[in-house]
C-alpha positions, 0 to 999 in steps of 0.5 A, a space after each residue: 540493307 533495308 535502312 540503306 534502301 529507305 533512305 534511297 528511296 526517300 533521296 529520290 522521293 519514291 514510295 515503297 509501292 512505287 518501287 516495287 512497281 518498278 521492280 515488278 513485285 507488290 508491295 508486301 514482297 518488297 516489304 518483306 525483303 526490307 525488313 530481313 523476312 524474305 531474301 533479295 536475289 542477285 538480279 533484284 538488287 541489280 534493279 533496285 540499284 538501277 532504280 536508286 542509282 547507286 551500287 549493288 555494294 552499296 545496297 549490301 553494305 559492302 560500301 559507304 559510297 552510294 553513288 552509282 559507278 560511273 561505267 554504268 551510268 551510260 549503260 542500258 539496262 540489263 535484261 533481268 534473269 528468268 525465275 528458272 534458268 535454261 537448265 531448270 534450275 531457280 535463281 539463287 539467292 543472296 544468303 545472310 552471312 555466317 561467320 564463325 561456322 
């Protein structure tokens, strides 16, 4: 993911602390969840995909097209979820794969 994000950034001539501004955490964390040592939750790949314009499938390797779809391309964003949902309980969060478990 983190090879699919750089290129993105670079497409749109973003730094790394440019888009972690934009996603509203500091450079490390970003850092961090580029290189595989922190995981990514499933609202900050949702911005990051806004951010890059392309696809939470793309971003995940679930696709080869990294274009945005294009019923989003009119759509506001989405409020972001809170860190603790209504019932106290965290976000989740996107685990690696473990295939053959």
């Amino acid at each position: 993911m983190g090879e699919r994000i750089a290129a993105l950034l670079w497409r749109n001539s973003l730094t790394i602390s440019s888009f972690a501004v934009r996603l509203g955490k500091d450079r490390a964390q970003v850092s961090r969840k580029m290189h595989g040592q922190a995981r990514w939750y499933v609202d900050e790949l949702a911005d990051a995909a806004g951010i890059l314009n392309t696809s939470v499938g793309f971003l995940m390797g679930e696709t080869d097209d990294d274009r945005r779809p294009a019923h989003l391309e009119s759509a506001r964003k989405a409020p972001t979820a809170s860190a603790v949902g209504a019932e106290g309980v965290g976000r989740a969060g996107l685990e690696p794969a473990t295939d053959g478990l």
